[in-house]
PyMOL Python script that loads the backbone (N, CA, C, O; Angstrom):
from pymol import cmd

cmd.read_pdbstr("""\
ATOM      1  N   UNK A   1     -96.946  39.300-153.037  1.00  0.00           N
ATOM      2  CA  UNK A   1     -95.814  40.134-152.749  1.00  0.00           C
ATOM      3  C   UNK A   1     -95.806  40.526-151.271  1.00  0.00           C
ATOM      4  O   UNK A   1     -94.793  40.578-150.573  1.00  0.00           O
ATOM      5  N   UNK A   2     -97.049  40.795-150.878  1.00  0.00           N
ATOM      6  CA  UNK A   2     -96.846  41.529-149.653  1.00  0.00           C
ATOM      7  C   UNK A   2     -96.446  40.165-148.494  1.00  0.00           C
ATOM      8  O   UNK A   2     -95.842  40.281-147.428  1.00  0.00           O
ATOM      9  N   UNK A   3     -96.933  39.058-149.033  1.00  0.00           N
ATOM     10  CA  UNK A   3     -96.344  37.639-148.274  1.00  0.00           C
ATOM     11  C   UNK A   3     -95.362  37.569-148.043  1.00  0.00           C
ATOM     12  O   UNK A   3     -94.800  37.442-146.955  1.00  0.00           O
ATOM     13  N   UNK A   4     -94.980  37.643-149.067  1.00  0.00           N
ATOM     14  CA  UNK A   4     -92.778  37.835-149.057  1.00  0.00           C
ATOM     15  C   UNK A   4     -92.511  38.818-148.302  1.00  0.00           C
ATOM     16  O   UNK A   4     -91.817  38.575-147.315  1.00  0.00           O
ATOM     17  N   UNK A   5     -92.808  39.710-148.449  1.00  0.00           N
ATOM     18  CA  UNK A   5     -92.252  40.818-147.942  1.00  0.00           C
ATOM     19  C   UNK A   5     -92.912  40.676-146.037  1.00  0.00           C
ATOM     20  O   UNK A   5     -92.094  41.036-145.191  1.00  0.00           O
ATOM     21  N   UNK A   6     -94.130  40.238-145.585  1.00  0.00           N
ATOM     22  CA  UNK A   6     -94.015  40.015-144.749  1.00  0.00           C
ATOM     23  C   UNK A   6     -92.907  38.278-144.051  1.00  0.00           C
ATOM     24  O   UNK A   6     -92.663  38.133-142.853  1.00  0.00           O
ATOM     25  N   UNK A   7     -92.546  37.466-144.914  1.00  0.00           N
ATOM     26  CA  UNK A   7     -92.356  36.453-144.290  1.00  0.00           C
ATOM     27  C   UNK A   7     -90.461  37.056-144.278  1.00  0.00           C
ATOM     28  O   UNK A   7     -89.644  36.646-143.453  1.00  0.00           O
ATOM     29  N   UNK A   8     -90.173  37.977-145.289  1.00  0.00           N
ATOM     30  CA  UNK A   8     -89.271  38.808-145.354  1.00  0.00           C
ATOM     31  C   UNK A   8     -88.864  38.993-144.117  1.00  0.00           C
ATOM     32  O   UNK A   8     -87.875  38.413-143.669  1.00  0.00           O
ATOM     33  N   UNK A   9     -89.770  40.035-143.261  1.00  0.00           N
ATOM     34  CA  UNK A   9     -89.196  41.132-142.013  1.00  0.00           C
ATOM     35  C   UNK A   9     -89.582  39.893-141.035  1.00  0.00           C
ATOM     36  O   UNK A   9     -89.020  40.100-139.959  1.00  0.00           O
ATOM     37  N   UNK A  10     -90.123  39.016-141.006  1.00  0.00           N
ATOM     38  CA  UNK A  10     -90.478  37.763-140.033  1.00  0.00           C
ATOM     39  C   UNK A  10     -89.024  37.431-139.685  1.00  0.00           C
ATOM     40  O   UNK A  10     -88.588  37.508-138.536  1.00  0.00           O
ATOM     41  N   UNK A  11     -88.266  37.041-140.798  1.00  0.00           N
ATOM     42  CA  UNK A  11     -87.039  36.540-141.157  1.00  0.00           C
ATOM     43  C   UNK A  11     -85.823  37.464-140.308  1.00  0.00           C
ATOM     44  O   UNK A  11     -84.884  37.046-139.630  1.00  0.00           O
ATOM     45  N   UNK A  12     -86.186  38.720-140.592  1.00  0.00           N
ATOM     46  CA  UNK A  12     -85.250  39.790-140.192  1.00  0.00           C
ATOM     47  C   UNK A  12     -85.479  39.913-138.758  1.00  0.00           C
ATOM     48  O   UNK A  12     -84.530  40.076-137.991  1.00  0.00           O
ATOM     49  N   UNK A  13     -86.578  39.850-138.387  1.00  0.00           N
ATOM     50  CA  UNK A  13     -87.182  39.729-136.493  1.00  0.00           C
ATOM     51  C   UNK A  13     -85.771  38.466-136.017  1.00  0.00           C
ATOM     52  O   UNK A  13     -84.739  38.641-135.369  1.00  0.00           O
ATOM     53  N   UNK A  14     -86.265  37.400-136.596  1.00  0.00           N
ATOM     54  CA  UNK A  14     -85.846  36.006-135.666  1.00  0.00           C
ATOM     55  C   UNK A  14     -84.452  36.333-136.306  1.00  0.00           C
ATOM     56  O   UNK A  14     -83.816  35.972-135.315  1.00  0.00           O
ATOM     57  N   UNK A  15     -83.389  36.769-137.262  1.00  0.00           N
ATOM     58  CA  UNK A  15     -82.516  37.064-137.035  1.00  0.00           C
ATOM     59  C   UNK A  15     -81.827  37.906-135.981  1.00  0.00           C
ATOM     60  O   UNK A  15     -80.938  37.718-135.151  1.00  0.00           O
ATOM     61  N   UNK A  16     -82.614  38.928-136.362  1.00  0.00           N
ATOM     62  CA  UNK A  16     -82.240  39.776-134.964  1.00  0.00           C
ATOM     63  C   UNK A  16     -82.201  38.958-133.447  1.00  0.00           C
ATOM     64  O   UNK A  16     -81.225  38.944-132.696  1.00  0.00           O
ATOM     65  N   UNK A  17     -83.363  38.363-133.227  1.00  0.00           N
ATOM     66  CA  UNK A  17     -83.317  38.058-132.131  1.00  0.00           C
ATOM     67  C   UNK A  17     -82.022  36.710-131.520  1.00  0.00           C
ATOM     68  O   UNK A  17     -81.643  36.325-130.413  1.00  0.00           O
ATOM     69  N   UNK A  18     -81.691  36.352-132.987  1.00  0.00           N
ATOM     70  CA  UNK A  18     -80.684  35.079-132.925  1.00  0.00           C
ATOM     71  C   UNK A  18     -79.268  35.895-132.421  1.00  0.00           C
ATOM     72  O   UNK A  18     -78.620  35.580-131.422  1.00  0.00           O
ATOM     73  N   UNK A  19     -79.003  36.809-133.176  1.00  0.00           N
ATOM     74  CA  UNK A  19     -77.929  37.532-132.481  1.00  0.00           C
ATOM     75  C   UNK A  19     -78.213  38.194-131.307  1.00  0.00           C
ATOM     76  O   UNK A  19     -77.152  38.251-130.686  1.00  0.00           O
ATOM     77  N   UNK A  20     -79.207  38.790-130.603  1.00  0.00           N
ATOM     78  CA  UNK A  20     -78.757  39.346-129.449  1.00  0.00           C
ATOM     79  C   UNK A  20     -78.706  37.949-128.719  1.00  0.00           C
ATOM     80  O   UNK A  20     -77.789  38.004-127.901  1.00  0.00           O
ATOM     81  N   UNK A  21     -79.325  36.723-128.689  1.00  0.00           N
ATOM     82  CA  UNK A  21     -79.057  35.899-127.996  1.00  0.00           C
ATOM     83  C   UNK A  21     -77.749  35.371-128.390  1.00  0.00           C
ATOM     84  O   UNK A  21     -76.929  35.293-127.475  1.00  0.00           O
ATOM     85  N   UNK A  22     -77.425  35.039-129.407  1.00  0.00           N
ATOM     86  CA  UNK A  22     -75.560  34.827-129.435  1.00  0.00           C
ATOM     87  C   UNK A  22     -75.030  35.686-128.615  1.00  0.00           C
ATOM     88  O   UNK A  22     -74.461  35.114-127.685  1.00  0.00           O
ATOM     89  N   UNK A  23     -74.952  37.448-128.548  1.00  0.00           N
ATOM     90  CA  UNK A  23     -74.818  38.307-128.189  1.00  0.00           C
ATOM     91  C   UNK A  23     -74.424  38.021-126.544  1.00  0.00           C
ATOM     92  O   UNK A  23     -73.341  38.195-125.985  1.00  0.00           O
ATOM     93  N   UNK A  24     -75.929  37.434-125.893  1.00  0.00           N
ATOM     94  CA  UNK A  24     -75.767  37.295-124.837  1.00  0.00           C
ATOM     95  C   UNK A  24     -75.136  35.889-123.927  1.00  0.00           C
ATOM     96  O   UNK A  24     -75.059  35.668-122.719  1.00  0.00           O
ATOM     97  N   UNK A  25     -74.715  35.038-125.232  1.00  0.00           N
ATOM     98  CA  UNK A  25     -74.052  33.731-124.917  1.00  0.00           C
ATOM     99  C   UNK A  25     -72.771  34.288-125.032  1.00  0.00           C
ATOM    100  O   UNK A  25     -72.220  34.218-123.933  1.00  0.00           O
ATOM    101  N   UNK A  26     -72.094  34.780-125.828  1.00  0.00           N
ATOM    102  CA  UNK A  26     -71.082  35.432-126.120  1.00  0.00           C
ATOM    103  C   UNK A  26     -70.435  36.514-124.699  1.00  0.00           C
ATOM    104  O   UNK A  26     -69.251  36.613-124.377  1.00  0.00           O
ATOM    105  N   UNK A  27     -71.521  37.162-124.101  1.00  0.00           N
ATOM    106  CA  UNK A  27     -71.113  37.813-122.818  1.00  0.00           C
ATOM    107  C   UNK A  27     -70.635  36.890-122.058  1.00  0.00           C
ATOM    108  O   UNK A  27     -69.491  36.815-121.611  1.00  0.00           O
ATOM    109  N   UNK A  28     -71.800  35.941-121.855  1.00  0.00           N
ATOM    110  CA  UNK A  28     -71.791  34.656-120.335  1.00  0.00           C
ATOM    111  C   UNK A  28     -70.670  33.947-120.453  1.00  0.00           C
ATOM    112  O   UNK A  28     -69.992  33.758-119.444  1.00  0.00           O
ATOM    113  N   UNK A  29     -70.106  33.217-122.205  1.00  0.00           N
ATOM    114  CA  UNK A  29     -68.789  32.735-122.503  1.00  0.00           C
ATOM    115  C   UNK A  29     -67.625  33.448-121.892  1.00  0.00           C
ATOM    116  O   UNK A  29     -66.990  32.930-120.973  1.00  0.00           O
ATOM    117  N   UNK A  30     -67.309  34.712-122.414  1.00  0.00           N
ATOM    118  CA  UNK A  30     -66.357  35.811-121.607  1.00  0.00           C
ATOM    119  C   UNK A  30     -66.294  35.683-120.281  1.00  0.00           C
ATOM    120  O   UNK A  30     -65.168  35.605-119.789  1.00  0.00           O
ATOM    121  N   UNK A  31     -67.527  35.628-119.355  1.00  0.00           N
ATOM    122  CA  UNK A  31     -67.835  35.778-118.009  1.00  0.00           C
ATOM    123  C   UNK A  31     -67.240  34.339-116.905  1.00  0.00           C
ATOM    124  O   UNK A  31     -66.728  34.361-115.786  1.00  0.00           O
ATOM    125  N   UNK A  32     -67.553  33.315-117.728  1.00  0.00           N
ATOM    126  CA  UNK A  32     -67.436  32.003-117.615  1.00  0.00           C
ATOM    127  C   UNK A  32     -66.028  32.153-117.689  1.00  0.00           C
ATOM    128  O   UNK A  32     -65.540  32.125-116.560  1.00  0.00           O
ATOM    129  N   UNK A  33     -64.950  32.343-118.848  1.00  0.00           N
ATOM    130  CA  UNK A  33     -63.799  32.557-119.239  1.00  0.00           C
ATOM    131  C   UNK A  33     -62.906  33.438-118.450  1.00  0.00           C
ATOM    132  O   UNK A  33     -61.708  33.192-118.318  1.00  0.00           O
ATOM    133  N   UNK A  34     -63.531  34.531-117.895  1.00  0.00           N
ATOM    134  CA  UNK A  34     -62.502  34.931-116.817  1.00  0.00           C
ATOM    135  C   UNK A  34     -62.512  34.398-115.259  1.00  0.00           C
ATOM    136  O   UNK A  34     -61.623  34.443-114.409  1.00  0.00           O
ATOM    137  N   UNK A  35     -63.886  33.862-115.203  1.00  0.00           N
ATOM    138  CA  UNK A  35     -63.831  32.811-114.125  1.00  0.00           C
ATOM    139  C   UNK A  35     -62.804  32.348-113.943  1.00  0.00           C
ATOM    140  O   UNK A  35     -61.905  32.788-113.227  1.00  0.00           O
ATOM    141  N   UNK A  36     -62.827  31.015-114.829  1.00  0.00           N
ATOM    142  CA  UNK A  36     -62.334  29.983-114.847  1.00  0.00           C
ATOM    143  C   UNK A  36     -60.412  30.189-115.073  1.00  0.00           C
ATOM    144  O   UNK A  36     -59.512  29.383-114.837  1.00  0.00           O
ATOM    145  N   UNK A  37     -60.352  31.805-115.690  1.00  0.00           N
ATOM    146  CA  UNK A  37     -59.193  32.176-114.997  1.00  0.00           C
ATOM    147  C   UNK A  37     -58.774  32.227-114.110  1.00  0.00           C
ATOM    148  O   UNK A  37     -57.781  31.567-113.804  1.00  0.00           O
ATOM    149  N   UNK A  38     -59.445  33.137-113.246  1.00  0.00           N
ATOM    150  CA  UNK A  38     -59.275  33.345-111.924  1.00  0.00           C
ATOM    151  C   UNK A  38     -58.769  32.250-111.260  1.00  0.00           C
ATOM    152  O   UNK A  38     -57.638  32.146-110.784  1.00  0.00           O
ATOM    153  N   UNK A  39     -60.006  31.119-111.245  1.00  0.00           N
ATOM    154  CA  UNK A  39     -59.763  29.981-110.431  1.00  0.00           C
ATOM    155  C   UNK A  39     -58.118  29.249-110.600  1.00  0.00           C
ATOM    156  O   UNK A  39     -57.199  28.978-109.827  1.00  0.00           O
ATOM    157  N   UNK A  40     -58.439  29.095-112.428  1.00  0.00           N
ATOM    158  CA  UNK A  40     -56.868  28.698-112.311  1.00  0.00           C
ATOM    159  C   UNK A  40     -55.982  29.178-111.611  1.00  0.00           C
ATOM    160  O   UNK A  40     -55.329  28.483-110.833  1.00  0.00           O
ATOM    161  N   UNK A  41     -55.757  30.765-111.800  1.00  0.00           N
ATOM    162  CA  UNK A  41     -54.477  31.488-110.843  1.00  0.00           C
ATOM    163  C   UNK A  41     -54.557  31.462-109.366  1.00  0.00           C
ATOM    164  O   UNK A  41     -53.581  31.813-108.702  1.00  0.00           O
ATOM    165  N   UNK A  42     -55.904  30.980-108.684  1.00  0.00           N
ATOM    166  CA  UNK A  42     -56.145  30.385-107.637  1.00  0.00           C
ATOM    167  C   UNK A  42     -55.485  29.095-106.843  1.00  0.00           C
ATOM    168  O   UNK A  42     -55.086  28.949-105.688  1.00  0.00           O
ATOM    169  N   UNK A  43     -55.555  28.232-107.991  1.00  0.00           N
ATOM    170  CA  UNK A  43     -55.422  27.016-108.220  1.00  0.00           C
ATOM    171  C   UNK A  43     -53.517  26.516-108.281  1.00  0.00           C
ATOM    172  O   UNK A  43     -53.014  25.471-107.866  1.00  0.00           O
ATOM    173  N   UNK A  44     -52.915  27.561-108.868  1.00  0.00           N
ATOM    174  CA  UNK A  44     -51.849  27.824-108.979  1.00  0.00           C
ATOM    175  C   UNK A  44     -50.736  28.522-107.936  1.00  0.00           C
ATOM    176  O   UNK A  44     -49.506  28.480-107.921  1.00  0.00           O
ATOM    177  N   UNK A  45     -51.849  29.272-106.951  1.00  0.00           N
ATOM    178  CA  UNK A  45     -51.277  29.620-105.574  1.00  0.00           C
ATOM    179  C   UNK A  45     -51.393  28.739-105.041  1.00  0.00           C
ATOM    180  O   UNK A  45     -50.378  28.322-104.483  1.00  0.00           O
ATOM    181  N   UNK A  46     -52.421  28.099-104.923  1.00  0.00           N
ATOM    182  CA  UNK A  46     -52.620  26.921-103.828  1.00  0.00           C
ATOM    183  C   UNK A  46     -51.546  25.384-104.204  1.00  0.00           C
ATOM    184  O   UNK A  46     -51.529  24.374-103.500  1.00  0.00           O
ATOM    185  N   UNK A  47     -50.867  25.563-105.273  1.00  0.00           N
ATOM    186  CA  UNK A  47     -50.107  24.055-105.582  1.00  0.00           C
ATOM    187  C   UNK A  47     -48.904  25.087-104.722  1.00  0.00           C
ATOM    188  O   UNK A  47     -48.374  24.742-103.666  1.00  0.00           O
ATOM    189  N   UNK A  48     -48.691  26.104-105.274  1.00  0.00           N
ATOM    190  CA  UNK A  48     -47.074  26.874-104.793  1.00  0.00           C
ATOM    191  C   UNK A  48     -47.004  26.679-102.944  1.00  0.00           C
ATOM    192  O   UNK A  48     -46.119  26.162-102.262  1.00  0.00           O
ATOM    193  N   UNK A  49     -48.281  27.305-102.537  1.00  0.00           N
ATOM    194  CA  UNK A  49     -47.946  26.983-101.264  1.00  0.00           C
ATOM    195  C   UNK A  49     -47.985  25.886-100.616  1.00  0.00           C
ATOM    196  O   UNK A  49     -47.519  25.818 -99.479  1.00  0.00           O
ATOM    197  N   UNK A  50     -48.590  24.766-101.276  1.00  0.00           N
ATOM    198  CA  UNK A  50     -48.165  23.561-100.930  1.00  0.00           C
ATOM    199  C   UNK A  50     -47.484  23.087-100.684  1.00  0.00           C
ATOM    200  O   UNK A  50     -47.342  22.417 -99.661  1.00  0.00           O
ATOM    201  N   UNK A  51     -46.304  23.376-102.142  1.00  0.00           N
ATOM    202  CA  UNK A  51     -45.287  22.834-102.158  1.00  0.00           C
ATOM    203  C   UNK A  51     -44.041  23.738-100.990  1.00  0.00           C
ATOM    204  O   UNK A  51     -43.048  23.267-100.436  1.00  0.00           O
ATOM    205  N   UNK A  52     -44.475  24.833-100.952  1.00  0.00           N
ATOM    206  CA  UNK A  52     -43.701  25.698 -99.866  1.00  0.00           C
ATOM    207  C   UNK A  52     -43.813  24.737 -98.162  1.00  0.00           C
ATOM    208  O   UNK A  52     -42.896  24.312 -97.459  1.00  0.00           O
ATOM    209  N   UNK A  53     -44.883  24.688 -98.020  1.00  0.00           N
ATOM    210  CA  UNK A  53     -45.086  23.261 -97.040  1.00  0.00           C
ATOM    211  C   UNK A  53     -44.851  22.679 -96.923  1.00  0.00           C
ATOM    212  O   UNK A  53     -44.328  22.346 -95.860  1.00  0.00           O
ATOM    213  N   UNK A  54     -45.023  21.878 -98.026  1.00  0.00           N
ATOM    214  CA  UNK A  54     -44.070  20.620 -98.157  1.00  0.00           C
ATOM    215  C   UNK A  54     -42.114  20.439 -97.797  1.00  0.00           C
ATOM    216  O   UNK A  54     -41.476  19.787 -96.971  1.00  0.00           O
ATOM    217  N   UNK A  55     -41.766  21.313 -98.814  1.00  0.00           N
ATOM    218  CA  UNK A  55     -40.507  22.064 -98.075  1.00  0.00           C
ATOM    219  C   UNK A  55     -40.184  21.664 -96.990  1.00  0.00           C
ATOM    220  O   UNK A  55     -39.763  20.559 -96.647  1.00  0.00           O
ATOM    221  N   UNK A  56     -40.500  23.124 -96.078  1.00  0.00           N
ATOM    222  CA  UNK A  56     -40.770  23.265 -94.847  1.00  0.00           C
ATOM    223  C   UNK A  56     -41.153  21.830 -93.740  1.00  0.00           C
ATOM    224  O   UNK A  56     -40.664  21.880 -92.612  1.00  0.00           O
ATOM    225  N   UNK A  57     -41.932  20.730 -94.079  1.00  0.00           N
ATOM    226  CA  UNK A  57     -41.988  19.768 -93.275  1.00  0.00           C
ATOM    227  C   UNK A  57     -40.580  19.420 -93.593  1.00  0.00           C
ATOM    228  O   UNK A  57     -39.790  19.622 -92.671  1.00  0.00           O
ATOM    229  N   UNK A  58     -39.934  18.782 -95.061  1.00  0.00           N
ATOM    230  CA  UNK A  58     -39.200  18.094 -95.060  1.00  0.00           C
ATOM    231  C   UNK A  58     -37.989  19.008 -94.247  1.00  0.00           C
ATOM    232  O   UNK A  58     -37.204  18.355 -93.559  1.00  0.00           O
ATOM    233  N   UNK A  59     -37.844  20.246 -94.298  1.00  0.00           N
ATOM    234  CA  UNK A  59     -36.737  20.710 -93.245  1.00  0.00           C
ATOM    235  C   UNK A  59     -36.767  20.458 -91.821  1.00  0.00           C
ATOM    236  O   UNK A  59     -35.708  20.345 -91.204  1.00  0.00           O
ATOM    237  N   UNK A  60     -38.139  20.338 -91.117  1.00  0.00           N
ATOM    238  CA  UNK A  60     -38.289  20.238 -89.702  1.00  0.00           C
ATOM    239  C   UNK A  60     -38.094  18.648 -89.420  1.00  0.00           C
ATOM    240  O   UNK A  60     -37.807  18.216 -88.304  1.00  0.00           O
ATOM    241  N   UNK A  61     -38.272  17.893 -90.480  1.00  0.00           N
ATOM    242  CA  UNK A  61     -38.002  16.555 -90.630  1.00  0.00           C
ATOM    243  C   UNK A  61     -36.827  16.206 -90.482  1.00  0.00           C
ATOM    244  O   UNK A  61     -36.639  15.402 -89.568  1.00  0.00           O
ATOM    245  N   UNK A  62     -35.735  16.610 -91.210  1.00  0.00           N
ATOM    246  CA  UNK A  62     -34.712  16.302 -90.851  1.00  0.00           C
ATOM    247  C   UNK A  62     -33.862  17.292 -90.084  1.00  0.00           C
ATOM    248  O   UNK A  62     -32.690  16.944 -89.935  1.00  0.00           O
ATOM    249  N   UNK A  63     -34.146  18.219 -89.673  1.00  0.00           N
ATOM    250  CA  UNK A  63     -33.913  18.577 -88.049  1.00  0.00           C
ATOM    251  C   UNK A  63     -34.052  18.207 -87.108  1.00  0.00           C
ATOM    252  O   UNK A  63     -33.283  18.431 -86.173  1.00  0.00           O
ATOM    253  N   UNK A  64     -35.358  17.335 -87.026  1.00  0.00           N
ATOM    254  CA  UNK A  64     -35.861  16.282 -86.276  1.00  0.00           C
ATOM    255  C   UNK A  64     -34.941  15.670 -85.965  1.00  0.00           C
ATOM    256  O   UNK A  64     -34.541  15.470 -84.819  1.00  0.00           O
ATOM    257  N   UNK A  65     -34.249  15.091 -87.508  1.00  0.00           N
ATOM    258  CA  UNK A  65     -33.473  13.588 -87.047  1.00  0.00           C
ATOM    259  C   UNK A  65     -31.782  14.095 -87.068  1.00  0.00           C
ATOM    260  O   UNK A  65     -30.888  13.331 -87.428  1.00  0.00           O
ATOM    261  N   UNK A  66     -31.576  15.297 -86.685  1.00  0.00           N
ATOM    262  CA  UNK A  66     -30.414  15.665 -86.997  1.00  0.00           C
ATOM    263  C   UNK A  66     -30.539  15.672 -85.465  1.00  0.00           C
ATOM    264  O   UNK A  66     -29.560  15.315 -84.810  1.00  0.00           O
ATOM    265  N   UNK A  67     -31.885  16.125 -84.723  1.00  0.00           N
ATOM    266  CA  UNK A  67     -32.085  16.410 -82.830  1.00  0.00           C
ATOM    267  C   UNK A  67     -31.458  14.813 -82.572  1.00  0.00           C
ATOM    268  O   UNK A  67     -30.377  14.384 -82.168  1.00  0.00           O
ATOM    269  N   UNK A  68     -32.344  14.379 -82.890  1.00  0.00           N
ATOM    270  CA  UNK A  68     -32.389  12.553 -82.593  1.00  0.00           C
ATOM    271  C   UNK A  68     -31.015  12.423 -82.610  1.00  0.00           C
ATOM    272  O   UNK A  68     -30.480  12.444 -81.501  1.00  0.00           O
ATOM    273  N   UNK A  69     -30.304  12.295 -83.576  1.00  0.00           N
ATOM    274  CA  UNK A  69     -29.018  11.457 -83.948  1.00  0.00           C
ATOM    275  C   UNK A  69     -28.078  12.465 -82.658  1.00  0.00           C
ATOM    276  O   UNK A  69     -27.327  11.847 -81.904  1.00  0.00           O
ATOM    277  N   UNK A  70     -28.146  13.236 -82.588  1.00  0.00           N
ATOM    278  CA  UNK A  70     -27.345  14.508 -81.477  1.00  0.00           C
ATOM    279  C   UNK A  70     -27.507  14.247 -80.109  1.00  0.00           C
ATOM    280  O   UNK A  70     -26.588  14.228 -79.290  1.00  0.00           O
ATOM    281  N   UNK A  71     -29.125  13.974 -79.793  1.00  0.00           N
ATOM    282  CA  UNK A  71     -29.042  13.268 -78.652  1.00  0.00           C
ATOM    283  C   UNK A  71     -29.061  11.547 -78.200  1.00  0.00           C
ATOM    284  O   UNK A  71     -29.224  11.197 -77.031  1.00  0.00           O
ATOM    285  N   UNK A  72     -28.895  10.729 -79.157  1.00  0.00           N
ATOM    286  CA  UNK A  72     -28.665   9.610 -79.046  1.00  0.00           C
ATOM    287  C   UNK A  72     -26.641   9.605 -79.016  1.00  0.00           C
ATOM    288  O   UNK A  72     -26.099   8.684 -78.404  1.00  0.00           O
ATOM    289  N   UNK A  73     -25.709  10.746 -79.754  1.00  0.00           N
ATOM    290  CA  UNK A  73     -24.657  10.518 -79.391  1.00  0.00           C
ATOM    291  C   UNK A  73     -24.660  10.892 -77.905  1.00  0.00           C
ATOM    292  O   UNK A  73     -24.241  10.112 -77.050  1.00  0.00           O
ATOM    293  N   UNK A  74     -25.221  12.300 -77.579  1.00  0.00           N
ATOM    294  CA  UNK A  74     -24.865  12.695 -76.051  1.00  0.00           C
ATOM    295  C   UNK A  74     -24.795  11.906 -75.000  1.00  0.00           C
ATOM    296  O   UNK A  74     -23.871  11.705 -74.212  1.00  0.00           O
ATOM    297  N   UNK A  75     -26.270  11.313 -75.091  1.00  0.00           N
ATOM    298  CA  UNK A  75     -26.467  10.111 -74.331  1.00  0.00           C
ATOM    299  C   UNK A  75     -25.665   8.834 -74.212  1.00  0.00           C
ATOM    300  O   UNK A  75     -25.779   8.009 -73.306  1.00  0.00           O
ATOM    301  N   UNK A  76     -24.695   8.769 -75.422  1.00  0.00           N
ATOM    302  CA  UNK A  76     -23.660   7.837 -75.388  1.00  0.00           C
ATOM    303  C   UNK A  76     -22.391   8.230 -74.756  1.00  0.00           C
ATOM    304  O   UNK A  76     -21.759   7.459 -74.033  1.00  0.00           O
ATOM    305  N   UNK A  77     -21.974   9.572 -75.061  1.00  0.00           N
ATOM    306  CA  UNK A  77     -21.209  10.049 -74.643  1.00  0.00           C
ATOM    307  C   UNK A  77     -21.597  10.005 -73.133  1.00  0.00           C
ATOM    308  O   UNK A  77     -20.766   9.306 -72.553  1.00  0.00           O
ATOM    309  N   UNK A  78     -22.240  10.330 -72.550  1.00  0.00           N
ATOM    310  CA  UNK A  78     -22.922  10.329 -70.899  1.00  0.00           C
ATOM    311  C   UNK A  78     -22.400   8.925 -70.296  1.00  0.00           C
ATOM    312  O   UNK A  78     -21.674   8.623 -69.349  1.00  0.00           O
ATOM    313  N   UNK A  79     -22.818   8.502 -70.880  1.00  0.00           N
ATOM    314  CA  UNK A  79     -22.756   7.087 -70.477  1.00  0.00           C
ATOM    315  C   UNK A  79     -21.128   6.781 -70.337  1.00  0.00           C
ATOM    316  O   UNK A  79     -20.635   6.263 -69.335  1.00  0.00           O
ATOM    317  N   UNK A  80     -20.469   7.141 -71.369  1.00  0.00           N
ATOM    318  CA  UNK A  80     -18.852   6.459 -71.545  1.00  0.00           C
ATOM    319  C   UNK A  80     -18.263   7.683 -70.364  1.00  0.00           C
ATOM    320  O   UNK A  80     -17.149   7.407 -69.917  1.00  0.00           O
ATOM    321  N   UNK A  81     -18.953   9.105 -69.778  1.00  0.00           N
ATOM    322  CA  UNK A  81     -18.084   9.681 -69.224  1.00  0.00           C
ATOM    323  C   UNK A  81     -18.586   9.278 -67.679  1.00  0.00           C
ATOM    324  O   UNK A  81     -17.945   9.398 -66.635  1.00  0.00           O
ATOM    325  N   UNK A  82     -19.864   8.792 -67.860  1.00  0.00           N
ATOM    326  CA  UNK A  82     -20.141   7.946 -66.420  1.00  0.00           C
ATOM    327  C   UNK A  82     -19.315   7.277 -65.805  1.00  0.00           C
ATOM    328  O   UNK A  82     -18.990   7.347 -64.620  1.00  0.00           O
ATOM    329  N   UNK A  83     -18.770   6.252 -67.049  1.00  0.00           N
ATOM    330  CA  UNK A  83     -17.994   5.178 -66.818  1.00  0.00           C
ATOM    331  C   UNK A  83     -16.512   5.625 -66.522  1.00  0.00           C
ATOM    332  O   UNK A  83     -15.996   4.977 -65.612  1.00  0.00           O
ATOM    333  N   UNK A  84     -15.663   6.657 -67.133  1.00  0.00           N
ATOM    334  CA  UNK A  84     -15.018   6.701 -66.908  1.00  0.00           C
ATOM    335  C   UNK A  84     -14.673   7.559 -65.256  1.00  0.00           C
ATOM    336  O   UNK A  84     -13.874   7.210 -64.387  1.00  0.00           O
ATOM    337  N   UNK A  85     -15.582   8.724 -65.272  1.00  0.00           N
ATOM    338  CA  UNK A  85     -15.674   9.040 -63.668  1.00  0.00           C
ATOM    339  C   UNK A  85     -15.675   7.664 -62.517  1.00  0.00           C
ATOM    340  O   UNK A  85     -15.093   7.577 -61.435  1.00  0.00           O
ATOM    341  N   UNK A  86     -16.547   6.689 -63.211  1.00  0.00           N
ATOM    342  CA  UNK A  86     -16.488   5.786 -61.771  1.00  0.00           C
ATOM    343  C   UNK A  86     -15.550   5.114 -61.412  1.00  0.00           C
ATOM    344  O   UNK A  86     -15.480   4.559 -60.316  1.00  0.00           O
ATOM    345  N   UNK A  87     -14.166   5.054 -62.854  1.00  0.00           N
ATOM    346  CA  UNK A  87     -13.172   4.862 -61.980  1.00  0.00           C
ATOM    347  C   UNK A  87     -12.223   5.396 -61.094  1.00  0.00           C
ATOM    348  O   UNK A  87     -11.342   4.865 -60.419  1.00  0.00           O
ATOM    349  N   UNK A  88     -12.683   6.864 -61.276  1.00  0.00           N
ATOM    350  CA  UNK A  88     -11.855   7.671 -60.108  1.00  0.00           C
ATOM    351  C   UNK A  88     -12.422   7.983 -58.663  1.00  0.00           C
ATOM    352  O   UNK A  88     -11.923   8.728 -57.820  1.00  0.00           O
ATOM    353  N   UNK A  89     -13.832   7.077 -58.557  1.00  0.00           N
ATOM    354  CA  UNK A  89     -14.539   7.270 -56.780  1.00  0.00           C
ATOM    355  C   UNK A  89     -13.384   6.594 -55.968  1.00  0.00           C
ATOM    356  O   UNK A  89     -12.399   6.018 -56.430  1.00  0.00           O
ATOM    357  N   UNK A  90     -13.596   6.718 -55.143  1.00  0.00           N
ATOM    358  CA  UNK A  90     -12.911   6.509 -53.797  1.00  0.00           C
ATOM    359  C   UNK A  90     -13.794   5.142 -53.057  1.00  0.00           C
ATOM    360  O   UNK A  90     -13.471   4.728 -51.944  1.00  0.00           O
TER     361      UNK A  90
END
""", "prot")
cmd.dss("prot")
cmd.show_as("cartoon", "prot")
cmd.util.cbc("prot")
cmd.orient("prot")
C-alpha cells in the first residue's frame, strides 16, 4: 500500500511539474505570438510606404517626361522662330 501510495504522489510531483512547464511554454507561445504581431504590423508599414514611393517615383517620372516633351517642343519652336527672324535681317 504504502508503494502505491508512494508511486501515487511520484505521479502527482511529475504532473505538477508537466504543467508548470506547459505553463511556461504557454507564456513563451503568447510572447512569441505578440512578436510575431508586431513584426507583421511592421511589415505592413513597410509594404504601405513602399508603395507610397513607388507612387511618388512614378509621378516625378512622368514629370520628367512631361519636362522633356516641353522642352523638346521649345527648342523646336526656337528654331522655327530663328528661322523666321532671319528673314527679316537686313
Amino acid at each position: 500500500m504504502r508503494e502505491i501510495v508512494h508511486h501515487t504522489e511520484g505521479t502527482k510531483e511529475q504532473s505538477q511539474d508537466m504543467n508548470s512547464v506547459l505553463t511556461q511554454v504557454l507564456n513563451h507561445a503568447e510572447t512569441v505570438l505578440s512578436s510575431i504581431e508586431e513584426i507583421s504590423s511592421i511589415i505592413e508599414q513597410s509594404a504601405a510606404s513602399a508603395e507610397e514611393v513607388a507612387a511618388g517615383a512614378e509621378e516625378q517620372s512622368a514629370t520628367v517626361e512631361e519636362i522633356t516633351n516641353s522642352s523638346t517642343n521649345l527648342a523646336h519652336m526656337a528654331e522655327e522662330l530663328n528661322e523666321e527672324v532671319s528673314k527679316f535681317k537686313l
